[in-house]
N, C-alpha and C positions, 0 to 999 in steps of 0.2 A: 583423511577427514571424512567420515561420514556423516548423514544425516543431509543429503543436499538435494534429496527430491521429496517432493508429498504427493498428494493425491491417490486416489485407486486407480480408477478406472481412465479418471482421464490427470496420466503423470506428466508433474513436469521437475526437471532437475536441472539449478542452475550450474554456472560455474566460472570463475575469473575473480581477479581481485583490482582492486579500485586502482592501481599502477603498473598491470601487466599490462601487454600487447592488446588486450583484448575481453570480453565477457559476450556471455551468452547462457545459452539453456537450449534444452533437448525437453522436445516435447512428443510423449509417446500414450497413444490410443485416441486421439484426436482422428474423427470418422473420418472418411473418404469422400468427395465431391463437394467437400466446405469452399465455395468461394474464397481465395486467399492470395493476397498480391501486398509485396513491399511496402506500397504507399498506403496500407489498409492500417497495418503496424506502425509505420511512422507518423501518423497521424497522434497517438496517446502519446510514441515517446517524447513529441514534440514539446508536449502537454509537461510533461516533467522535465525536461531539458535544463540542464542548471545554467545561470548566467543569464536569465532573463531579464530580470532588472535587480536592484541593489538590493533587495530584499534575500536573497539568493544567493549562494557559492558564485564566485565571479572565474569559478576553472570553466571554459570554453569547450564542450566537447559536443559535436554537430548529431551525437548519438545515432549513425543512419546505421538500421539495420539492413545485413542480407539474410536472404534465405539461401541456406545450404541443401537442403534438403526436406523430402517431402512434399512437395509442391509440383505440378506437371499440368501442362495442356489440354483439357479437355475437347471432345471432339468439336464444341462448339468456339474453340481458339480459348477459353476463360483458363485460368488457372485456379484447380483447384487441389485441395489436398488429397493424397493418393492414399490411407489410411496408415502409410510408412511414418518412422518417427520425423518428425520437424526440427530440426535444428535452427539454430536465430544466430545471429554474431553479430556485435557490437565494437567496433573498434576503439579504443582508448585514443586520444589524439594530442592530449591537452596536460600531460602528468606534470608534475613539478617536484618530483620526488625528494630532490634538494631541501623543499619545506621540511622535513621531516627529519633530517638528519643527528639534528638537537634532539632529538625525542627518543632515542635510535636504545639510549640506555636507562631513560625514566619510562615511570608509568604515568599517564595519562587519568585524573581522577574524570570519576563518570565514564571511562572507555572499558572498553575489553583486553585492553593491554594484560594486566596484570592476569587475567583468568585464562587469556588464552596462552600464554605463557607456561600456566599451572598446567595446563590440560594436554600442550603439545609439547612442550620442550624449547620451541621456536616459534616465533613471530612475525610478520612482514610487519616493520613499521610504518611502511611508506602507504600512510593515508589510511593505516587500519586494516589492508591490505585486503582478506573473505570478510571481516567487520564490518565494511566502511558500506555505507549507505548506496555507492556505485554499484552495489551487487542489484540492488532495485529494479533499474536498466532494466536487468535480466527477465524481471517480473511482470513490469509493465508490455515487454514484449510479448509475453507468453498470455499475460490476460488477454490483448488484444485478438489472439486466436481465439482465445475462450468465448467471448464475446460472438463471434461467429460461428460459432458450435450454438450457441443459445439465442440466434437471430430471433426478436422479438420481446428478448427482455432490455430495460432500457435500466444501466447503471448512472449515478449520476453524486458526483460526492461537493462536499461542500467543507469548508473550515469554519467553525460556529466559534469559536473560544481561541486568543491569544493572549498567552499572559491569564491575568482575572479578567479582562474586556473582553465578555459573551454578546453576540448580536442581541437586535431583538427580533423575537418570530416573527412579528406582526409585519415585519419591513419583508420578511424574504419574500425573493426576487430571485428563480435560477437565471433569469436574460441577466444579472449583473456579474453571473460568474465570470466572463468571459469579457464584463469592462474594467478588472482591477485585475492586481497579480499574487492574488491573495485567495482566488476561488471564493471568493465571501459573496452570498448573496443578501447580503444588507449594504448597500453603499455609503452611508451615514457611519458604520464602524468601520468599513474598509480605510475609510478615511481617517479615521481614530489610528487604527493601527497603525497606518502609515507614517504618523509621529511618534508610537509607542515605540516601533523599532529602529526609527531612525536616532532613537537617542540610546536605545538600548546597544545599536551598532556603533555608536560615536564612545559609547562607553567599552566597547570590548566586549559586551555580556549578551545574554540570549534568553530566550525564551521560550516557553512550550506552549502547545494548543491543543485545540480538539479538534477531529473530523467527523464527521458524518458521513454515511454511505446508506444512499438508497435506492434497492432492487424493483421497480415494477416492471408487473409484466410475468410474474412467477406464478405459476399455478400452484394450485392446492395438492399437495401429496410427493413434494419432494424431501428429498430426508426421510431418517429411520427411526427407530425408534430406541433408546439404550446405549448400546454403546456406536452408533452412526447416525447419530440430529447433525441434524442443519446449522443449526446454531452454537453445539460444539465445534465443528467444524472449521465454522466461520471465525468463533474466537480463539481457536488454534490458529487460524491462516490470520488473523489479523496482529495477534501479539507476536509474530514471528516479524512480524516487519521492523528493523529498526530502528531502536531507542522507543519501543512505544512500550507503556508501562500499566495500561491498562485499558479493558476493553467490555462495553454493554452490548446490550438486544433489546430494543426496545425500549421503553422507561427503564430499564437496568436499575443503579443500586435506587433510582427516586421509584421504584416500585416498593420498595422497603417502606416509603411513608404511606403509603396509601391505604384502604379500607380494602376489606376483600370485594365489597361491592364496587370500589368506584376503578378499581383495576381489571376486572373481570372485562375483556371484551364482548358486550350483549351483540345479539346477534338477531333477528329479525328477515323473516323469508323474504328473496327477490322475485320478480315477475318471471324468474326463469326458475322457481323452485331451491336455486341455492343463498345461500345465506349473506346477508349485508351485514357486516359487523357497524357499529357504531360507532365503535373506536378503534386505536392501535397501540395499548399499551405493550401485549407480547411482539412488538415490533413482527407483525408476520410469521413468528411460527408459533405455533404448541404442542409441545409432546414431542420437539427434537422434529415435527413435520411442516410444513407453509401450509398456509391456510387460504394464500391467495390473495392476502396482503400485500401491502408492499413490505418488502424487510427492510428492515431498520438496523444498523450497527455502528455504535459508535468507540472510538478509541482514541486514546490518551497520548501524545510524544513529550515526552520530557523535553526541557531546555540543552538545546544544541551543547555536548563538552565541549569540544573546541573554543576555546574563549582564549584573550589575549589579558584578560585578568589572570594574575599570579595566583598558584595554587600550591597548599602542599602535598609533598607526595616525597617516595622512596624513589633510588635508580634499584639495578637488577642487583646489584648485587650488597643491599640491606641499607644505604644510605640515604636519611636521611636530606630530600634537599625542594625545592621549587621549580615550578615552570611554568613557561605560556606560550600556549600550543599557537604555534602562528603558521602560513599559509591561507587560504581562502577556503572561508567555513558560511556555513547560512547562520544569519543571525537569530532563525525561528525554522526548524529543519522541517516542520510541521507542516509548510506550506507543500512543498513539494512528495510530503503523504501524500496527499489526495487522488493524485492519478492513482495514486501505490496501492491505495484501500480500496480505490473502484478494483483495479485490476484482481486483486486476493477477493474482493466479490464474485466476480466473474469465472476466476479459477475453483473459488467453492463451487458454485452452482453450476457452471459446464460439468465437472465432475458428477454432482446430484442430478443432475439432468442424465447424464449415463447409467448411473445407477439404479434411477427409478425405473429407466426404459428399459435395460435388463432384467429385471426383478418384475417389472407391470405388464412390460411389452408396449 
């Protein structure tokens, strides 16, 4: 299988499936003397950890990463990265592979079963196997490096939309991400939700959301121009993340309603001679470059397949028949994007951050 690293300059390439031994990723062109220690990392995975509360996959995996490689003593005792690739590994601890066994000769509607099948010849059934959302792990790990490559930009994501129930702006609050289990910084709909899915879960069914991800902290002139923006980049690394079905920049497709004037961010000199935009409708870039904004992205997850409502569907071999994918699934998989989406911010812009300092010095 290929296709399992991205980035240029600063790569990273995952690998493992949701009921091996094990996942991880290798991270190669990450500078040398980054500050970097275990507990730096496990702090995000923490953050997306499944089985937090019911809202959530109730499989138990304590996701502790180690570092394999890359990583060494500096003369002042710190640990830091030695410019060598970084390796990460996550040990699987919690599989249940058993769930899956029924599934072993149907397709799965809403999954990859059927195409990855078309594509490979062979399948891991067991939990979707490179499919399955546990490759994520992999992700979150490797943002959290990136994050330290780009010390001083502050990522920070949010879930705005579950189901049709949209926060309201006028409530957010980032101090409430961190008092519900939903990253929602409105409390008044965190609260909503908490009975939209507790019925949506009592019924077997699921739901999708929206995240937001926002970059301050980014200077002006990251990103290129044509065929290397910022903002292609970003909605490649964000619609890779799975089950997500679409992805904005800024006012995105509500840019489509607007006047040219009242979308145009005006700009207006600061006391330092550079420019105070007025607004944010190009969510922080233009022309594929930051502007020094904060970036803005947002993206779409469909409602979790896994469902224990009956479906139709084919097995492998042309029959018509039904199923209900049981085992432990999130009732709103969309919750636990949000580490996901800060971290694919992180990994675009550490990347752009290499590449401009190359290219500008």
């Amino acid at each position: 299988m290929s296709h399992n690293t991205f980035g240029h300059l600063f790569r990273v390439t995952t690998w493992g499936e949701s009921h091996g031994p094990a996942l991880g990723c290798v991270i190669d062109g990450c500078p040398p003397n980054v500050p970097l220690k275990a507990e730096d990392i496990q702090a995000y995975l923490d953050r997306r950890r499944p089985g937090q509360s019911r809202y959530t996959t109730q499989r138990r995996e304590p996701d502790a990463v180690r570092i394999l490689s890359g990583v060494f003593d500096d003369d002042a005792g710190r640990q830091v990265t030695t410019g060598t690739p970084i390796s990460l590994m996550i040990e699987n601890t919690d599989q249940r592979s058993k769930d899956y066994g029924e599934i072993a000769e149907k397709f799965r509607p809403g999954h990859a079963d059927y195409t990855y099948l078309a594509k490979y010849g062979i399948r891991d059934y067991r939990g979707g196997g490179r499919s399955s959302a546990r490759e994520t792990a992999a992700r979150v790990a490797a943002g959290a490096v990136a994050r330290a490559v780009i010390d001083g930009v502050t990522i920070r994501g949010a879930l705005v939309q579950i189901g049709s129930r949209a926060i309201d702006r006028a409530r957010w609050d980032w101090a409430e991400i961190d008092n519900n289990p939903f990253f929602c910084p409105d409390a008044v709909t965190a609260a909503q939700w908490a009975e939209d899915l507790d019925a949506v879960r009592k019924a077997g069914s699921s739901l999708g959301a929206i995240i937001e991800v926002i970059a301050e902290g980014v200077p002006a002139g990251w990103g290129a121009p044509i065929y290397g923006k910022l903002d292609q980049d970003l909605a490649s690394a964000l619609m890779s993340i799975n089950a997500v079905k679409g992805v904005e920049i800024g006012d995105g497709f509500a840019a489509a309603t607007l006047t040219g004037e009242a979308n145009a961010d005006e700009m207006q000199a600061g006391n330092d001679g550079k420019p105070v935009f007025l607004s944010n409708h190009a969510g922080g870039i233009l022309g594929g470059i930051s502007t020094g904004q904060p970036v803005v992205a947002r993206f779409a997850v469909k409602p979790t397949s896994s469902i224990l409502q009956p479906r139709r569907t084919i097995d492998k071999h042309g029959n018509n028949t039904e199923i209900i994918t049981k085992g432990r699934h999130d009732p709103c998989v969309g919750i636990r994007a949000v580490p996901v989406g800060e971290a694919m911010m992180a990994l675009v812009l550490a990347d752009h951050f290499l590449r401009h300092r190359g290219q500008n010095g």
